[in-house]
C-alpha positions in Angstrom: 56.5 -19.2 -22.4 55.0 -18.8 -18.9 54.1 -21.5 -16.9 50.0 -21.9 -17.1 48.8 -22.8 -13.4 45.2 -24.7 -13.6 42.9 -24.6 -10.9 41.7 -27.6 -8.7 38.8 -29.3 -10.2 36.3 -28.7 -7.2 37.2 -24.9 -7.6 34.7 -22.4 -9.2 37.3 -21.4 -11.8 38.3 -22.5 -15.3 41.1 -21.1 -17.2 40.1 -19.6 -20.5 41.3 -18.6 -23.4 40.2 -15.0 -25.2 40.1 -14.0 -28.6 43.5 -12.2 -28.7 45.1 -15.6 -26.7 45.4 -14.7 -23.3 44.9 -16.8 -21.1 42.4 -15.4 -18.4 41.0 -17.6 -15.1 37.5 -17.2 -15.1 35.2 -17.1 -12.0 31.3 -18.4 -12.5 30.0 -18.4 -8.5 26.6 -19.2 -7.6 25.5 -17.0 -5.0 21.6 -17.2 -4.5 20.9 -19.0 -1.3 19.4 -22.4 -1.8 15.5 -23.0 -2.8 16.1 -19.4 -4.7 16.2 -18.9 -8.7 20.0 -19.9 -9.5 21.8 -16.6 -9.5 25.5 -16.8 -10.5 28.4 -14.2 -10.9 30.9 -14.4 -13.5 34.1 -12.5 -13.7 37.5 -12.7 -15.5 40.8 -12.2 -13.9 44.5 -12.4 -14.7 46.0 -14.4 -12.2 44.6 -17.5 -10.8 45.5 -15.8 -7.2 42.9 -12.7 -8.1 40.4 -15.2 -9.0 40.7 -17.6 -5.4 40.6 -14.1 -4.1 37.7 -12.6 -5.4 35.8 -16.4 -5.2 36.8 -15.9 -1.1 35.5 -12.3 -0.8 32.1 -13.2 -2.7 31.4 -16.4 -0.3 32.2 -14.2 3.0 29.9 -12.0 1.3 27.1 -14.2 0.8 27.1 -15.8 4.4 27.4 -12.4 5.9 24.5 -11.2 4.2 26.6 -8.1 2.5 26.4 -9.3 -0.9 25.1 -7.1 -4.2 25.5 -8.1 -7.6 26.4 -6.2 -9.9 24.3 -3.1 -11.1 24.2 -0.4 -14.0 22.0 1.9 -11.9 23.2 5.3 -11.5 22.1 8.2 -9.3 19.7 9.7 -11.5 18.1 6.8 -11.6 18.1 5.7 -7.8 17.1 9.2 -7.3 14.0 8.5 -9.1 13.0 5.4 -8.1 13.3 6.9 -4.3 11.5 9.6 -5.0 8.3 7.6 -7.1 8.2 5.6 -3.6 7.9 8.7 -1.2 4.2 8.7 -1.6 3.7 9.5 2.5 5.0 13.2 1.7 3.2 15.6 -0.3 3.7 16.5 -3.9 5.8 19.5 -3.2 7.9 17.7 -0.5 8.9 15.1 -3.3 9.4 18.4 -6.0 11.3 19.9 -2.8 13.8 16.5 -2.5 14.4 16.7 -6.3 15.3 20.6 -6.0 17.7 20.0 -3.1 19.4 16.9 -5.3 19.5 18.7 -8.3 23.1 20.3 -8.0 24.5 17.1 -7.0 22.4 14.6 -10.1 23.4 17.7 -12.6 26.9 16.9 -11.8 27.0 13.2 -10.9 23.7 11.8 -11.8 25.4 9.3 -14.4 27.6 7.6 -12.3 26.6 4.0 -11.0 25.4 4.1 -7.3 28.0 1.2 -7.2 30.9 3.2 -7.9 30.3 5.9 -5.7 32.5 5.7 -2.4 32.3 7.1 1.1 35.4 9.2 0.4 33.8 10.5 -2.8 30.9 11.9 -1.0 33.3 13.0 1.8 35.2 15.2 -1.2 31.1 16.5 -2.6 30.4 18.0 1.3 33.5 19.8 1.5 33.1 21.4 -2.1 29.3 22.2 -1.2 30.1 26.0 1.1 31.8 27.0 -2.3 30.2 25.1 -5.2 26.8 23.1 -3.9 24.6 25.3 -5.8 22.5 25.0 -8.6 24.5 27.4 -10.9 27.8 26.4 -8.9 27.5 29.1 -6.3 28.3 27.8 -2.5 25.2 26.8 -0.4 24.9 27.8 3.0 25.4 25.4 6.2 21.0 24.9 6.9 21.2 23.8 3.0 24.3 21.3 3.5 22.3 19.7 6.1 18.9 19.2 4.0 21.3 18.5 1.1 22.8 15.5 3.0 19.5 13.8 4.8 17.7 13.7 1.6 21.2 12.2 -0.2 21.3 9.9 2.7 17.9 8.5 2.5 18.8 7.9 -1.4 21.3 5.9 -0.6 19.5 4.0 2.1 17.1 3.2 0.0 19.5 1.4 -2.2 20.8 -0.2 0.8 17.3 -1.7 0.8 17.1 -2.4 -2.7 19.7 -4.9 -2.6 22.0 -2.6 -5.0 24.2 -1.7 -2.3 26.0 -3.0 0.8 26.3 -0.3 3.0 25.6 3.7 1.9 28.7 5.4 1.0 26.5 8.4 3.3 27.0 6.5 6.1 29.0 8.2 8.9 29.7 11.9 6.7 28.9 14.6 8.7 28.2 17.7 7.9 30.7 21.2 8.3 31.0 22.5 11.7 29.1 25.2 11.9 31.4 28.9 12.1 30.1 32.4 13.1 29.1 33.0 9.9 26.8 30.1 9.6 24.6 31.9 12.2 22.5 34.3 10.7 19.8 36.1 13.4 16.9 35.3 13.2 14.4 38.2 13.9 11.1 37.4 15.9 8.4 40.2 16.6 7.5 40.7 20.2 3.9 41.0 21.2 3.9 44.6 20.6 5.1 44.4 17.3 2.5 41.9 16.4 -0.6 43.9 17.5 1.1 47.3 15.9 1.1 45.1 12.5 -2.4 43.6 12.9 -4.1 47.3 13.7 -2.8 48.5 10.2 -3.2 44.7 8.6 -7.1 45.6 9.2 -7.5 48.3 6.9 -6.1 45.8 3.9 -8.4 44.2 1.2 -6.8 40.5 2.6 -7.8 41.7 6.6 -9.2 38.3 6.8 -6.1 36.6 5.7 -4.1 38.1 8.1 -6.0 37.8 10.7 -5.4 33.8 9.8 -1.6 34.3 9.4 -1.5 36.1 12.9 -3.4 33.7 14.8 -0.4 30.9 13.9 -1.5 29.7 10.3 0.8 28.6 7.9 0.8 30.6 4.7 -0.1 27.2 2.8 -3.1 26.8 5.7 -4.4 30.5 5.0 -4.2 30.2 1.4 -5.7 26.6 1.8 -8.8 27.6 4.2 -12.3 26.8 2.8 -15.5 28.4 4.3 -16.6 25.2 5.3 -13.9 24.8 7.4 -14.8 28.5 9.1 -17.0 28.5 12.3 -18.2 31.9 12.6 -20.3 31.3 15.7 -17.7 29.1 17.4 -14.9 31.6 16.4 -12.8 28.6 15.2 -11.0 28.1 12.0 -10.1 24.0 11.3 -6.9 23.2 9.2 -8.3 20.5 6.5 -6.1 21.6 3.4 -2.8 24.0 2.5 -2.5 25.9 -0.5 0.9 25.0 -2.1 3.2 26.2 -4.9 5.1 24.1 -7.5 8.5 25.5 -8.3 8.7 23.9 -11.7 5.6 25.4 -12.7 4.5 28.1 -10.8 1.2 27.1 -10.6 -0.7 26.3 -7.0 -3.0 23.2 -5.9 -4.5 22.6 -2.4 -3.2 19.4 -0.8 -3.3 17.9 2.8 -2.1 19.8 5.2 1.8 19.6 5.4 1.7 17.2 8.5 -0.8 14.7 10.2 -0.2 17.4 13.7 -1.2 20.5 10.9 -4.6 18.9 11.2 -5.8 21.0 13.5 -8.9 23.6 15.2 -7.9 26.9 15.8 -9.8 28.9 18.1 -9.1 32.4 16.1 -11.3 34.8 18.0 -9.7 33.5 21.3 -6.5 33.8 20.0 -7.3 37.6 18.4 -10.3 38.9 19.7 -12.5 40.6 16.5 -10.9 37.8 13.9 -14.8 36.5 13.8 -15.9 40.3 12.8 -13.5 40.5 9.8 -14.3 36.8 9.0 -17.9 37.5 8.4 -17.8 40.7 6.6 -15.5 39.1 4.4 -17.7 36.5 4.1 -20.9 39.1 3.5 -18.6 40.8 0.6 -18.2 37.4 -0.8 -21.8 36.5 -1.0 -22.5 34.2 1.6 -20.6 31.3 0.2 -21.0 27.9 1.9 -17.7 26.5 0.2 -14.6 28.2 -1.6 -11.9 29.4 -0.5 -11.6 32.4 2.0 -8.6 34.0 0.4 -9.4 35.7 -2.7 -8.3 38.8 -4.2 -10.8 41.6 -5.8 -11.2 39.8 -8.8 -12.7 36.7 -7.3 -9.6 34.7 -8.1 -6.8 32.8 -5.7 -4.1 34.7 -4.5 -0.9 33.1 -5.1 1.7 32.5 -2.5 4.3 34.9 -3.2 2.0 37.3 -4.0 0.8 37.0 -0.7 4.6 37.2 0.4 5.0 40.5 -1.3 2.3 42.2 0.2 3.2 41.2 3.6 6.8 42.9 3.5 5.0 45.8 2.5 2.7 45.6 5.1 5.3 45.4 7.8 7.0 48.6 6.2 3.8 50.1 6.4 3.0 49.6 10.2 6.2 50.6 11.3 7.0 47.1 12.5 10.6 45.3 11.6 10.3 43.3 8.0 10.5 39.4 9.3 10.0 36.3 7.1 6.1 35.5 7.3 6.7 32.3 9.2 8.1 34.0 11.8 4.7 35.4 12.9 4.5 31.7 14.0 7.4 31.6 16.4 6.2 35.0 17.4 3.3 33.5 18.9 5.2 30.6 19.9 8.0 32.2 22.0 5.1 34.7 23.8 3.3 31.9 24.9 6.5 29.8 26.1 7.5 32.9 28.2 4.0 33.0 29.3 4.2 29.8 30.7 1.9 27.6 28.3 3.1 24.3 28.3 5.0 22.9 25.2 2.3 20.4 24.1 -0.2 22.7 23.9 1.5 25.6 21.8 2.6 22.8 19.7 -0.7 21.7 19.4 -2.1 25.1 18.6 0.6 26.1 15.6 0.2 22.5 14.6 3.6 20.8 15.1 5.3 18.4 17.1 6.8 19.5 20.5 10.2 18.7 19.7 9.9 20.6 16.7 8.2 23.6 19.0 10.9 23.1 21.4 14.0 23.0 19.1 12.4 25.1 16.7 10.4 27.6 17.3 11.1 28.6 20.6 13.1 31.6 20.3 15.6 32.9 22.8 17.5 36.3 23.3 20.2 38.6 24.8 16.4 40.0 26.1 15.0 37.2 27.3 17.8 35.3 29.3 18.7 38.9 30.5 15.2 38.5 32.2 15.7 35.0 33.4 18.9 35.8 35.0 17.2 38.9 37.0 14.2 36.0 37.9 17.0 33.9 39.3 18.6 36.7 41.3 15.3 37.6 42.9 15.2 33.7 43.4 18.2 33.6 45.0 18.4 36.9 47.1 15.3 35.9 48.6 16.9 32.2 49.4 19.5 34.2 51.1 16.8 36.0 53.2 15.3 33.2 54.6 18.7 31.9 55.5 
């Protein structure tokens, strides 16, 4: 029969006995600092040299501030208890997060946050180009990146929860980026915009996209109420942004999408005769003093991808280059950057922050840096000149 070693009497360790005999050294730890509720640990091990080590690790824990008791919760669950406490971001934000975490809770949603290592998540970012997807398709590289902020403030949060040490997110990275990660991204130059506005007039929604081509959001078009229209001032304010809910389909008006959205927009500056096509919408409407300005011929909302639809056929119509809608935005955005505007105030204008206008929404070309090299030879052969 083995030898039985007991430990010390001032250690936090008795030897026990189970129900099938075996002996087992049994660790029962307080670790709650003091003046707190008693909070104590309790673990078996087989060897008494397990148990000393385990009773070391938890103390260097505890003084270091690093130590987490044990926990059931899983992902699914942090994922929802992050989510209930994003109340600073709109409704569809929050339905948004859950969309971008689905493919990841579908497959590991009942696994305890605990459990889940740095090198786990390491393996999930590699497997995401070929099977990040909902329906295990590959995601592409803009995706990966959402798909790893909004798992990385998940885990955060549990960092601050107490149910974790450190995140397991910490210090992943996502894929370098490869050729085929960049996709080009077509903007309309200023031509292009007024050749799509001429024939936009003639359209039942005129008055819509005369919003959308003065730098609107679709959600802020959608979203515009007639008291928020200044007919005589030629300004628009942004108060509110028509959303859709994937789950449901259905549309509500919220805030706008940021505190900078919040914003007056001089229209009839911006696209001289917007006031014209206002008011005669507003005539075929009756006058209203509240409701929204978008409406189709039966009276009723028009719902965003509706409103999507009709602009790709508008573009084929016009003659002009189908672009996504929100690129009329960094349309408008890169004219008046080469124009000379300064950042703040375009950024002001569309409603953003300047980095965001800078990094964002300024775009650049083979076109235009062809130009800025020919300003910089004229710079430089008159230098030469005056030498």
């Amino acid at each position: 029969m083995p030898r039985i070693t007991k430990p010390k009497a001032d250690e936090p360790i008795r030897l026990v006995t189970t129900k099938t005999g075996e002996h087992r050294y049994e660790v029962v730890l307080t670790v709650s600092p003091p003046g707190e509720r008693r909070r104590q640990v309790r673990r078996r091990f087989a060897t008494l040299k397990e148990a000393r080590a385990a009773v070391d690790h938890t103390r260097d824990a505890v003084r270091g501030g690093r130590f987490t008791p044990s926990s059931t919760v899983t992902l699914d669950q942090l994922v929802e208890q992050w989510l209930a406490t994003r109340r600073d971001i709109r409704p569809v934000s929050r339905e948004g997060y859950g969309q971008v975490l689905k493919p990841i809770t579908t497959q590991h949603g009942d696994r305890r946050v605990q459990s889940i290592s740095r090198a786990e998540v390491e393996r999930w970012v590699a497997s995401w180009p070929t099977t990040g997807g909902v329906r295990g398709k590959g995601i592409s590289h803009r995706s990966i990146v959402y798909t790893l902020q909004a798992l990385r403030q998940v885990f955060d949060f549990g960092v601050s929860q107490g149910l974790l040490p450190k995140s397991p997110v910490d210090g992943v990275k996502p894929p370098r980026r490869t050729a085929e990660d960049h996709t080009e991204f077509r903007v309309w130059t200023v031509a292009e915009l007024g050749k799509f506005v001429k024939a936009a007039d003639a359209d039942p929604l005129a008055a819509a996209w005369r919003l959308t081509c003065c730098g609107l959001r679709r959600s802020e078009v959608l979203g515009m109420d007639w008291r928020a229209v200044d007919l005589d001032q030629g300004t628009v304010r942004v108060e509110a942004g028509r959303v859709v809910a994937r789950e449901t389909h259905t549309t509500t008006v919220d805030a706008p999408k940021s505190a900078a959205s919040r914003r007056e927009v001089p229209v009839e500056a911006l696209q001289p005769g917007t006031v014209k096509i206002l008011r005669e919408e507003w005539l075929r409407q009756g006058r209203p003093t509240a409701g929204l300005v978008v409406i189709n011929g039966a009276g009723e909302p028009v719902h965003p991808d509706a409103y999507g639809s009709r602009f790709r056929a508008l573009c084929k119509d016009s003659g002009v280059p189908e672009v996504r809608l929100h690129s009329v935005r960094h349309c408008i955005a890169t004219a008046l950057h080469e124009a000379g505007e300064a950042p703040a105030a375009v950024a002001r204008l569309l409603g953003h922050e300047v980095n965001t206008h800078l990094t964002f929404y300024v775009t650049s070309s083979d076109e235009s840096a062809r130009r800025a090299a020919e300003r910089f030879g004229k710079v430089l052969a008159g230098g030469a000149h005056a030498v």
